[in-house]
C-alpha positions as CSV (number, residue, x, y, z in Angstrom):
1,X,-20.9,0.0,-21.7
2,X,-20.0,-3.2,-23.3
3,X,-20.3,-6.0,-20.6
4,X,-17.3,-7.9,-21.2
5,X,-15.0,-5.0,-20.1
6,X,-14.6,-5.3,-16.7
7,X,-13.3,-2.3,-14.2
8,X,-9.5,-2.3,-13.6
9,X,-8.7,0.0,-10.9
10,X,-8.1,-0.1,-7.9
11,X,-7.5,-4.4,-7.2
12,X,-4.7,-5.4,-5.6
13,X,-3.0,-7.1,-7.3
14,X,-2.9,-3.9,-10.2
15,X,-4.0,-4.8,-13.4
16,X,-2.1,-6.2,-15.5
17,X,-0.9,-5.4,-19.3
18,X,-3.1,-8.5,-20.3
19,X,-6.1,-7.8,-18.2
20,X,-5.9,-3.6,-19.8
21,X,-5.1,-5.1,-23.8
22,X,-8.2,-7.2,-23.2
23,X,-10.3,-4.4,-22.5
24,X,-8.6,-2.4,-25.4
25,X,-9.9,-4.8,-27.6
26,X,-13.4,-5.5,-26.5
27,X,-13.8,-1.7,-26.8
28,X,-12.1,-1.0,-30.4
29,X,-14.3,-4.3,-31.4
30,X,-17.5,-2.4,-30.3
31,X,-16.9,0.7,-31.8
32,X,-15.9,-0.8,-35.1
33,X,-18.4,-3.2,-34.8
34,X,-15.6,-5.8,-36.1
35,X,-14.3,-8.8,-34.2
36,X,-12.0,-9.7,-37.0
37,X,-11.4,-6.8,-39.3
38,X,-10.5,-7.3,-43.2
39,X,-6.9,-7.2,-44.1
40,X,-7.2,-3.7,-45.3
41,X,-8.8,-2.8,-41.9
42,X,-6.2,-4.7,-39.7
43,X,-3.6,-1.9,-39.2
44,X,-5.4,0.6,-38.2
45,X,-7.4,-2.2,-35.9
46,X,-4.4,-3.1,-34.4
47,X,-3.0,1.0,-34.0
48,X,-6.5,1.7,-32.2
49,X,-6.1,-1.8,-29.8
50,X,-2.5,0.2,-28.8
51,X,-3.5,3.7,-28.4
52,X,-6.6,2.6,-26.3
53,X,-4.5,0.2,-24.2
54,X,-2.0,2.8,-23.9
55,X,-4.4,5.3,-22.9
56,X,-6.0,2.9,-20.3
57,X,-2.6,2.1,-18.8
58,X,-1.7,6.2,-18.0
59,X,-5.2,6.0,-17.0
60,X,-5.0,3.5,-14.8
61,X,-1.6,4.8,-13.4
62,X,-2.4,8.2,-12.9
63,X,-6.0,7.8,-10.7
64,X,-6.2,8.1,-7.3
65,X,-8.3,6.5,-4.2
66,X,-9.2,6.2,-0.3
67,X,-10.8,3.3,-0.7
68,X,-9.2,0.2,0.2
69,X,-8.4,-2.1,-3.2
70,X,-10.6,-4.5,-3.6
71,X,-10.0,-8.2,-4.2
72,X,-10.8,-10.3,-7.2
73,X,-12.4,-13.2,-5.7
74,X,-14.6,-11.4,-3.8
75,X,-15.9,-9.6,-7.1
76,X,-16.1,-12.4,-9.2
77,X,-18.3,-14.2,-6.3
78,X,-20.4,-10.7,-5.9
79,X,-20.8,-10.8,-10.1
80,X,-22.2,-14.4,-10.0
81,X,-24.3,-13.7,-7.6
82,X,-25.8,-11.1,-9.7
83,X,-25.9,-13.4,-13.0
84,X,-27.5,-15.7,-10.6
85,X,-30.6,-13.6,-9.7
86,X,-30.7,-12.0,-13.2
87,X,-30.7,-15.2,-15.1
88,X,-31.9,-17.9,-13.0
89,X,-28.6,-19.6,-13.3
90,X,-27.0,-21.0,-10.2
91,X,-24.4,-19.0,-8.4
């Protein structure tokens, strides 16, 4: 999985449009291997960056959980904790 798509469920507040186009686009750029596509390539670039993002929102609408939602901060502190003992870097 590429690294720079991030889970969205289950966060309170929900994800938003920006936060699941984001992830559409990091994955259509990994699977066509293209962070800028030629002009020829760019509308059906653009129709995949939809459909996925479109796909991801039912997705994300239709799921269900027990588990309480989690909170951002507290994930983004757990991540650099992580980066921190995997690269050395200071957390």
């Amino acid at each position: 999985m590429c690294r720079n798509i991030r889970q969205l469920h289950n966060f309170e507040p929900a994800a938003t449009s920006e936060e699941v186009h984001a992830a559409a686009l990091q994955y259509v750029r990994k699977v066509s291997g293209s962070t800028k596509p030629s002009q020829a390539n760019q509308h059906a670039f653009d129709e995949a960056v939809e459909a996925v993002a479109h796909a991801t929102a039912h997705l994300l609408e239709h799921l269900t959980t027990t588990a309480p939602p989690k909170d951002r901060e507290v994930e983004r502190q757990k991540a650099r904790e992580r980066n921190a003992v995997r690269f050395g870097t200071p957390a």
